[in-house]
DSSP file (Angstrom, degrees, kcal/mol; ACC not computed):
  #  RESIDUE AA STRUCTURE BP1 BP2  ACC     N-H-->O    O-->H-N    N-H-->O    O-->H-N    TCO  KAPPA ALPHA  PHI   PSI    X-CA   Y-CA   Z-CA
    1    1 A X              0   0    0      0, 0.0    37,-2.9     0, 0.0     2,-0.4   0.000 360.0 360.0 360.0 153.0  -32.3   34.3  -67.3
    2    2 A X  E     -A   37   0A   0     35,-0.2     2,-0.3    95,-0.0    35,-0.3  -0.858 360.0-156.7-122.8 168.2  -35.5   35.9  -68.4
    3    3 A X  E     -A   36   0A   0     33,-1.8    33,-2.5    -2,-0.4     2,-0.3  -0.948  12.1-155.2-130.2 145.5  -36.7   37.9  -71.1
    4    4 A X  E     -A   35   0A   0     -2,-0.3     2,-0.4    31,-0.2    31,-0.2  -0.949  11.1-179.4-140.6 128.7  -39.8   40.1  -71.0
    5    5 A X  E     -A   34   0A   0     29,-1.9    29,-1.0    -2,-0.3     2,-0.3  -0.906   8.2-156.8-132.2 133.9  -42.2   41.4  -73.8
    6    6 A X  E     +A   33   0A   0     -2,-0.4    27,-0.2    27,-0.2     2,-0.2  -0.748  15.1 161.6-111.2 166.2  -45.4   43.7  -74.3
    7    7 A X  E     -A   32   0A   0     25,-3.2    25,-1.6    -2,-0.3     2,-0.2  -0.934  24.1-138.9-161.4 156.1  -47.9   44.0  -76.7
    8    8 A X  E     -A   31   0A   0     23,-0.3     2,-0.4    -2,-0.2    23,-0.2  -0.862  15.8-176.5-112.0 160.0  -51.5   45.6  -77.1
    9    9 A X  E     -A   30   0A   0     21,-2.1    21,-4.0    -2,-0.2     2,-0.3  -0.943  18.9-140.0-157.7 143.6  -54.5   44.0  -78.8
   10   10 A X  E     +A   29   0A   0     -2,-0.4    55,-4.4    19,-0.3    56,-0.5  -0.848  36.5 147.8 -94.1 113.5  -57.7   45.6  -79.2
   11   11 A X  E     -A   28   0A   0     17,-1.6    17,-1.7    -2,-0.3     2,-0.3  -0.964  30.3-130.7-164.4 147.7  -61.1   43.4  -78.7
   12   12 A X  E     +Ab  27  67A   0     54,-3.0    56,-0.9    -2,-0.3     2,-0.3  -0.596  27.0 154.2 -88.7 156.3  -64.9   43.3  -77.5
   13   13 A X  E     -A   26   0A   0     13,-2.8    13,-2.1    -2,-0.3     2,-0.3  -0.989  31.6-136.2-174.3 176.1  -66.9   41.4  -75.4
   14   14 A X        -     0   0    0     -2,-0.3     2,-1.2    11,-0.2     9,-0.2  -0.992  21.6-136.6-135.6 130.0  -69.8   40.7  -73.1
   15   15 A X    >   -     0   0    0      7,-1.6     3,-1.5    -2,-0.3     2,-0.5  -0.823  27.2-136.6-119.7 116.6  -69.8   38.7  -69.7
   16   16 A X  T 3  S+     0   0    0     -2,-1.2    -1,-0.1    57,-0.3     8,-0.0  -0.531  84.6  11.8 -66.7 105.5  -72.9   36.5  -69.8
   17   17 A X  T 3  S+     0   0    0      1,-0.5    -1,-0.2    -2,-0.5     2,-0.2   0.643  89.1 145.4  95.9  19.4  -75.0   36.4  -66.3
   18   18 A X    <   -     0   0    0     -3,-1.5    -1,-0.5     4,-0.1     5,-0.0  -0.614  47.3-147.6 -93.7 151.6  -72.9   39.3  -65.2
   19   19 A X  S    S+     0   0    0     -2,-0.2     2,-0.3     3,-0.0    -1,-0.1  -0.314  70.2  54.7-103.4  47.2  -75.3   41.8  -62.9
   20   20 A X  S    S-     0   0    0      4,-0.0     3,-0.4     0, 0.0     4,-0.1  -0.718 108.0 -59.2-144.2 178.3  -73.4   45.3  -64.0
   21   21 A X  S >  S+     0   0    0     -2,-0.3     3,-1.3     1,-0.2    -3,-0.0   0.730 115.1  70.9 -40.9 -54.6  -72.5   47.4  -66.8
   22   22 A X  T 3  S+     0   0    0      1,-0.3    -7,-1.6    -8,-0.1    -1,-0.2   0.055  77.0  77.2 -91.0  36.8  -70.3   44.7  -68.5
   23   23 A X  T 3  S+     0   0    0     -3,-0.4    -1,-0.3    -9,-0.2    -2,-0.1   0.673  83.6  69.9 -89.2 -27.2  -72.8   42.6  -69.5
   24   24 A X  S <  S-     0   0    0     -3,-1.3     2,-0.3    -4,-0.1    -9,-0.3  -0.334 108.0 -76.4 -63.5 160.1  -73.7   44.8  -72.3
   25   25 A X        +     0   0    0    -11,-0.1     2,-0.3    -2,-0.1   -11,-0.2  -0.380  63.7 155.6 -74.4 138.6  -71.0   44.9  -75.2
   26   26 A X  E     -A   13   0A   0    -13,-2.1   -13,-2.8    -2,-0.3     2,-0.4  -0.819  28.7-134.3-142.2 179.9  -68.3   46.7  -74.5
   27   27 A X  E     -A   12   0A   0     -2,-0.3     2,-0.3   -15,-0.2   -15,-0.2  -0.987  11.9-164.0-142.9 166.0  -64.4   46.7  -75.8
   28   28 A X  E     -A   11   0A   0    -17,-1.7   -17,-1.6    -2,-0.4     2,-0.6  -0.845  26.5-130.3-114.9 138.3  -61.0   47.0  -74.2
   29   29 A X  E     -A   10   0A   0     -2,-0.3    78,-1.5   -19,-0.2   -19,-0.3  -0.995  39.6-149.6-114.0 146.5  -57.6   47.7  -75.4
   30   30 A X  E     -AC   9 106A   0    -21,-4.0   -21,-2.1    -2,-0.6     2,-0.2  -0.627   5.5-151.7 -94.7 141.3  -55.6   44.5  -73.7
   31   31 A X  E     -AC   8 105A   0     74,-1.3    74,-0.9   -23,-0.2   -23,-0.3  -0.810  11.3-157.6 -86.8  76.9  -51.8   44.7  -72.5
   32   32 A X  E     -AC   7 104A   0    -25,-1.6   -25,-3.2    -2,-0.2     2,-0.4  -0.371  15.0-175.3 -91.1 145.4  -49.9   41.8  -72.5
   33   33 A X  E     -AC   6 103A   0     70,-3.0    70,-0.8   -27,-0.2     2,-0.3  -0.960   5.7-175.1-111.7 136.7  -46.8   41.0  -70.6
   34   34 A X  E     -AC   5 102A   0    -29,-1.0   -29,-1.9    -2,-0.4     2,-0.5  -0.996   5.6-163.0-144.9 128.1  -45.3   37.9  -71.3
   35   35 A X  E     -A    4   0A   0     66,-2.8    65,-3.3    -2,-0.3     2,-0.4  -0.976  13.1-163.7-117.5 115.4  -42.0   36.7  -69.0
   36   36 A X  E     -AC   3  99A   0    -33,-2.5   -33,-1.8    -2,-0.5     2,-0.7  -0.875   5.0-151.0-106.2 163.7  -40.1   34.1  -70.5
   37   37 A X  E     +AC   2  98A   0     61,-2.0    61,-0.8    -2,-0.4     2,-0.2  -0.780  32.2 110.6-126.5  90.3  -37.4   31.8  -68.9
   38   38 A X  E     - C   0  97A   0    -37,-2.9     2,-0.4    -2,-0.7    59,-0.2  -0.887  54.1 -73.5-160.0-171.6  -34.3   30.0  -70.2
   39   39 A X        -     0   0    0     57,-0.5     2,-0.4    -2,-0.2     6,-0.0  -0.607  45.2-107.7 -92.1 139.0  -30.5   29.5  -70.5
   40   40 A X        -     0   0    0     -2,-0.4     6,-0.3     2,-0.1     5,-0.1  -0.499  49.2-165.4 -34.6  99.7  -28.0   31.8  -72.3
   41   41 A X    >   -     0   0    0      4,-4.1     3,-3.0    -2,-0.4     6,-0.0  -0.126  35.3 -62.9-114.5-144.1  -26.9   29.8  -75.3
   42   42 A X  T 3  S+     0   0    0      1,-0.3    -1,-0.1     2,-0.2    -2,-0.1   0.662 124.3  50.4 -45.1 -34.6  -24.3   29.9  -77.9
   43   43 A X  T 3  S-     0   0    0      2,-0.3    -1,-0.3     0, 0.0     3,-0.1   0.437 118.0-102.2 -74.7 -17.9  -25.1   33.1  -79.3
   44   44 A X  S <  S+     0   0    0     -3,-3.0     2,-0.4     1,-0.4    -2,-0.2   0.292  85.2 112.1 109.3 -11.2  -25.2   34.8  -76.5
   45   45 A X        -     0   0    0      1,-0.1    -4,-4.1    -5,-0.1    -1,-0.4  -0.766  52.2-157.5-119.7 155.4  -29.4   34.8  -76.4
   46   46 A X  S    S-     0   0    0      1,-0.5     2,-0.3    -2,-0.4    -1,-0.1   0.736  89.2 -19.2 -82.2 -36.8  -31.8   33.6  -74.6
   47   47 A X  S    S-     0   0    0     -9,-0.1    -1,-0.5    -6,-0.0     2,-0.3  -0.620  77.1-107.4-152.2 173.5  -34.4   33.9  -77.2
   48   48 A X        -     0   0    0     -2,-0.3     4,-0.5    -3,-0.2     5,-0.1  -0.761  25.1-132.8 -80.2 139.6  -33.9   36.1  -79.9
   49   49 A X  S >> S+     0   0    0     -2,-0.3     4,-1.7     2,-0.2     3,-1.6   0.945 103.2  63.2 -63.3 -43.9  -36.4   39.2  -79.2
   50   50 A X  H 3> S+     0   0    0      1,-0.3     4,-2.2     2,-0.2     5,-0.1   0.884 108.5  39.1 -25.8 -87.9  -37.5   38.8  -83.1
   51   51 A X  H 3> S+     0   0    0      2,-0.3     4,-1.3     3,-0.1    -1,-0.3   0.617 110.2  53.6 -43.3 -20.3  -38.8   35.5  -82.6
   52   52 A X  H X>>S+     0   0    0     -3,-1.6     4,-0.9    -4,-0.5     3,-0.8   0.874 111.4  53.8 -87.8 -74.2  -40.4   35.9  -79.2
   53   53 A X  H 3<5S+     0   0    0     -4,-1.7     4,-0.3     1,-0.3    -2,-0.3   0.645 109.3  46.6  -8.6 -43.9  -42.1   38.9  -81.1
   54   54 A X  H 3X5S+     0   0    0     -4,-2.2     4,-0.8    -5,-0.4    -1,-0.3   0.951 107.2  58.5 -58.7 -74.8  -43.1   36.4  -83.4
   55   55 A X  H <X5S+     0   0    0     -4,-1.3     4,-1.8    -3,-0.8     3,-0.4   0.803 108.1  40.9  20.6 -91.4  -44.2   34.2  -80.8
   56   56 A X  H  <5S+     0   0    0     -4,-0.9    -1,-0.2     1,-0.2     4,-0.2   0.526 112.6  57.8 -81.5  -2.1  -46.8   36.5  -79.0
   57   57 A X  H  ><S+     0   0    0     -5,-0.5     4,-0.7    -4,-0.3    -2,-0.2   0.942 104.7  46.9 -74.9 -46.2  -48.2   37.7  -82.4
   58   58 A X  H  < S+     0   0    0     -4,-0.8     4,-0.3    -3,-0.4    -2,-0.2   0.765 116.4  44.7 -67.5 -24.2  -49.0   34.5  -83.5
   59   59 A X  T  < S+     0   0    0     -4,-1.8    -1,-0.2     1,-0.2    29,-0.1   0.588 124.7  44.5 -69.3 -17.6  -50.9   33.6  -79.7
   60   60 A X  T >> S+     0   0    0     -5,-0.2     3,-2.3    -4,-0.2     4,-0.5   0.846  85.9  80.0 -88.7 -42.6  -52.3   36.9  -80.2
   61   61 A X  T 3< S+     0   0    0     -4,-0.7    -1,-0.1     1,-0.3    -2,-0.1   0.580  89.5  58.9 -89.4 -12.4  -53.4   37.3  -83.7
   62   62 A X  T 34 S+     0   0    0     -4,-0.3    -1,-0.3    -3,-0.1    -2,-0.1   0.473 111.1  47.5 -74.5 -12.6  -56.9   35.3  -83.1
   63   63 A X  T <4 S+     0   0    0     -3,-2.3    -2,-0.2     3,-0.1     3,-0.1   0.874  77.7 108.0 -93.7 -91.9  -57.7   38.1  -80.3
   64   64 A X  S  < S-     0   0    0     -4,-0.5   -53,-0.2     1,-0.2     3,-0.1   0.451 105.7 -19.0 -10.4 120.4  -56.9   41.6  -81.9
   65   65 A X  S    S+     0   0    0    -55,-4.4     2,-0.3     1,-0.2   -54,-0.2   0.843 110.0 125.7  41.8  56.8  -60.4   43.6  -82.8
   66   66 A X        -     0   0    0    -56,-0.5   -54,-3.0    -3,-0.1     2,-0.5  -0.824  68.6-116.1-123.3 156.1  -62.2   40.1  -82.5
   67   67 A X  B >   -b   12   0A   0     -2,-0.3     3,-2.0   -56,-0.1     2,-0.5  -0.713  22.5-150.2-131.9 124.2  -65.2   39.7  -80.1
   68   68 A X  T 3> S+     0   0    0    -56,-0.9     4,-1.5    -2,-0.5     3,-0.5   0.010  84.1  73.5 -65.1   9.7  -64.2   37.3  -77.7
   69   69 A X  T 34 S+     0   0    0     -2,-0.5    -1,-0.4   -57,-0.2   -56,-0.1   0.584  90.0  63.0 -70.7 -22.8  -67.4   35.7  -76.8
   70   70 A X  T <4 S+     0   0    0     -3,-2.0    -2,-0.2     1,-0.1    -1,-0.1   0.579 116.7  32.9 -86.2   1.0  -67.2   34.0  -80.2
   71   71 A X  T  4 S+     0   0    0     -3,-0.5     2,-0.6     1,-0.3    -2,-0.2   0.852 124.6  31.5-109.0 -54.9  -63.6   32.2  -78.4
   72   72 A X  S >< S-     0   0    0     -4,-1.5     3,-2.6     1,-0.1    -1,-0.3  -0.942  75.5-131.8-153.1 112.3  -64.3   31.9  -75.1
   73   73 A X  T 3  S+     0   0    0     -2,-0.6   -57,-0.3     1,-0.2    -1,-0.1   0.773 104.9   4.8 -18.9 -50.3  -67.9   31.1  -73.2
   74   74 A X  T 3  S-     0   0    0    -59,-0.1     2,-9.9     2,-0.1     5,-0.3  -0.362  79.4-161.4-152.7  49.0  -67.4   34.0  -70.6
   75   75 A X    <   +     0   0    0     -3,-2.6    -7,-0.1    -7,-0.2   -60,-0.1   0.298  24.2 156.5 -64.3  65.5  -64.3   35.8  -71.3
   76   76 A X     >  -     0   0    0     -2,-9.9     4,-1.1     1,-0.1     5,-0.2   0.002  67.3 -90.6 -41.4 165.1  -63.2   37.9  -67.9
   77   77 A X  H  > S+     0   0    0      2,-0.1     4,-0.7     3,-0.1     5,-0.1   0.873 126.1  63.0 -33.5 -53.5  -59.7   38.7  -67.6
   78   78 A X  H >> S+     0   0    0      1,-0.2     4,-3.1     2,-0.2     3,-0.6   0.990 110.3  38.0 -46.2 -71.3  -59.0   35.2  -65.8
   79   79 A X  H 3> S+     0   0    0     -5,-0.3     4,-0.8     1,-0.2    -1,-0.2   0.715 114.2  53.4 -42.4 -37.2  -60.1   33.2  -68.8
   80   80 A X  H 3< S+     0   0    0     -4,-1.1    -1,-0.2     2,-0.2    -2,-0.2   0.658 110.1  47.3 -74.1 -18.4  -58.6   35.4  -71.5
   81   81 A X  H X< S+     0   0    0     -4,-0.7     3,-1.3    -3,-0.6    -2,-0.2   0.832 115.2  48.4-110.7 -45.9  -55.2   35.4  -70.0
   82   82 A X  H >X S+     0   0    0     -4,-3.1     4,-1.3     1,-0.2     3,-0.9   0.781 108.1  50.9 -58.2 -21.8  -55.4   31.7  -69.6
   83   83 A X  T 3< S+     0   0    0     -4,-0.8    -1,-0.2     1,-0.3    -2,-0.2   0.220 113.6  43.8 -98.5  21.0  -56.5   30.9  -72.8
   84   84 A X  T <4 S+     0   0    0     -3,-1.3    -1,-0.3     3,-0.1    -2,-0.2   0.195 105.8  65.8-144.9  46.0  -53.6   33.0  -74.3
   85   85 A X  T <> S+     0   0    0     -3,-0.9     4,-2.2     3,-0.1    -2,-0.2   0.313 107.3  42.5 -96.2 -46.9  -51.1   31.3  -71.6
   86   86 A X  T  < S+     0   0    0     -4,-1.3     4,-0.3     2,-0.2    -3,-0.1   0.510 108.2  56.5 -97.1   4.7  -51.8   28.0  -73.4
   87   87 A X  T  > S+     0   0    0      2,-0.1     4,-3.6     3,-0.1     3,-0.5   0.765 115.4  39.5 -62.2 -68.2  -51.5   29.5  -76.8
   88   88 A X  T  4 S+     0   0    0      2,-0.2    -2,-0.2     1,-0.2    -3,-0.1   0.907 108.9  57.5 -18.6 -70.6  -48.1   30.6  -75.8
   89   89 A X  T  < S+     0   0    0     -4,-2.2    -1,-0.2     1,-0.3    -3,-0.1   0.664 111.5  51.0 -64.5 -28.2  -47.1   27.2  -73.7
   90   90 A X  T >4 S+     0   0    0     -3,-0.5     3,-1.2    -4,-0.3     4,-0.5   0.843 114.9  35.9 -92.4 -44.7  -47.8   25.5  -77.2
   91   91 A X  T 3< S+     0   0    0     -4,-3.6    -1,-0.2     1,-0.3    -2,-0.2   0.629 108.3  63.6 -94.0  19.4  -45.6   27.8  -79.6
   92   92 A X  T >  S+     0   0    0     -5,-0.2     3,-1.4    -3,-0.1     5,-0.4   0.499  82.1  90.3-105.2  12.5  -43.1   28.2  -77.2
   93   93 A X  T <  S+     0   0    0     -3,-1.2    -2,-0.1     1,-0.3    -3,-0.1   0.776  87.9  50.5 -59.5 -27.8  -42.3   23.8  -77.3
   94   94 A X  T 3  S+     0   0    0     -4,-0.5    -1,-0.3     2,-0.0     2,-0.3  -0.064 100.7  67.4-126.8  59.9  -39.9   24.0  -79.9
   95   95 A X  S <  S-     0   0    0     -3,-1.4    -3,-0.1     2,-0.3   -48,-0.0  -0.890  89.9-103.7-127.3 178.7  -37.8   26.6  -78.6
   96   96 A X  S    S+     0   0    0     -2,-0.3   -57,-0.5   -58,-0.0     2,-0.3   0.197  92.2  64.0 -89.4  27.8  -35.3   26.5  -75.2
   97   97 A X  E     -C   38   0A   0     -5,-0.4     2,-0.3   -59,-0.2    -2,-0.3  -0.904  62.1-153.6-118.1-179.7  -37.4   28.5  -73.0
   98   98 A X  E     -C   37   0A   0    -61,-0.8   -61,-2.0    -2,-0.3     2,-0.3  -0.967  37.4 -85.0-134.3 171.1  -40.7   28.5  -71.3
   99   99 A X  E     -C   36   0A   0     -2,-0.3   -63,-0.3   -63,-0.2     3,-0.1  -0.321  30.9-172.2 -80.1 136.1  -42.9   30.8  -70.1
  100  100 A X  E     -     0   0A   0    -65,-3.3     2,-0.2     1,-0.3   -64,-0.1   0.942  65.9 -33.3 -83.1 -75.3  -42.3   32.2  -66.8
  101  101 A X  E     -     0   0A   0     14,-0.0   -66,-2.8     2,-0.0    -1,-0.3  -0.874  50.8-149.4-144.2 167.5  -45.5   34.4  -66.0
  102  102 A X  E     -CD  34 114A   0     12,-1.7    12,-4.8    -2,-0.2     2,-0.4  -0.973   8.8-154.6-154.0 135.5  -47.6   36.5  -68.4
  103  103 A X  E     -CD  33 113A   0    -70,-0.8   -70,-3.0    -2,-0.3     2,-0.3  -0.768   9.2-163.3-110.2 109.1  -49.4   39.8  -67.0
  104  104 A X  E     -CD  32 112A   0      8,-2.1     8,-1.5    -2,-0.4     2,-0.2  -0.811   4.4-156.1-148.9 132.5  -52.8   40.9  -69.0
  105  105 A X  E     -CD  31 111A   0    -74,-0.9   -74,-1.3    -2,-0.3     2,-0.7  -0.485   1.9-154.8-105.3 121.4  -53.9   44.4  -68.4
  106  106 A X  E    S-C   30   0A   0      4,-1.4     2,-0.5    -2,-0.2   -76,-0.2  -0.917  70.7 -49.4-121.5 103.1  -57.8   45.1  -69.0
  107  107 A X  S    S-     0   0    0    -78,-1.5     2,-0.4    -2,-0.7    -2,-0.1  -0.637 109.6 -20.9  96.6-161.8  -57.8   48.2  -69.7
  108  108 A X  S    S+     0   0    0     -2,-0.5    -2,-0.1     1,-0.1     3,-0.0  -0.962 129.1   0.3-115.1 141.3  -55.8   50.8  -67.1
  109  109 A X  S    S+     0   0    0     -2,-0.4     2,-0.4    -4,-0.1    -1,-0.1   0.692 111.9  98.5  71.5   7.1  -54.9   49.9  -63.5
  110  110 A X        +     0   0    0     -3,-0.0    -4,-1.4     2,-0.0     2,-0.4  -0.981  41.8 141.5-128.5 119.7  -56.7   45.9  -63.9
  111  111 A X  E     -D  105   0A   0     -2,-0.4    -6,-0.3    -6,-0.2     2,-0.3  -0.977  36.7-151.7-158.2 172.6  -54.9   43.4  -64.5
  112  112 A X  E     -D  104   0A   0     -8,-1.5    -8,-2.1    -2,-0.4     2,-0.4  -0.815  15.1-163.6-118.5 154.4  -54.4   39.4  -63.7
  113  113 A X  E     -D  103   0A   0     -2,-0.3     2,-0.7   -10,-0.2   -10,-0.3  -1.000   9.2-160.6-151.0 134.7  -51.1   37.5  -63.8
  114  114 A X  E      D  102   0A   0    -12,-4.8   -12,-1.7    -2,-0.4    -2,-0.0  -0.991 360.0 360.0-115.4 127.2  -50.6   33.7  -63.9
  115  115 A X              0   0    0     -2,-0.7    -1,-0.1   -14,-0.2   -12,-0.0   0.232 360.0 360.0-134.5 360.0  -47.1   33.1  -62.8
């Protein structure tokens, strides 16, 4: 079964060697989608929502009104959304699911998805 959660986070950045407009600093509010994937268990959940809340706060909380150039060399969409794919994959290891696909939204109407 899966379970599926949003959240927004607020951050700046600048894309180094870009030939536009977003090479200057600029900021975003970010959407995340986050899909997780796992069995029904005794309790009747899959995850508890709390704790997946939990979950994508703490993968999050390093983002939020930060500017992401000081995290990640050239943070695009691509990059940002991987680097908070393996943030995830790491605090979801000691629980019973994994992450199915996670959706981030740059902005309206942009977005990248690793599934």
């Amino acid at each position: 079964m899966k379970l599926g959660l949003m959240t927004e986070f607020d951050a700046a950045h600048s894309l180094p060697g870009y030939k536009g407009k977003c090479a200057r600093l600029h900021g975003h509010t970010y959407q995340v989608e986050m899909v997780v994937e796992g069995q029904v268990g005794e309790e009747g959940f899959v995850l508890d929502f709390y704790q997946l809340k939990k979950i994508l706060a703490t993968a999050l909380q390093d983002l939020d009104h930060s500017f992401l150039n000081e995290l990640l060399p050239n943070p695009t969409a691509e990059t940002i959304a991987l680097w908070i794919s393996d943030r995830l994959k790491k605090e979801l290891e000691e629980t019973p699911v994994r992450l199915f696909s996670l959706k981030l939204w740059e902005g309206k109407n942009k977005w990248v998805m690793i599934d």
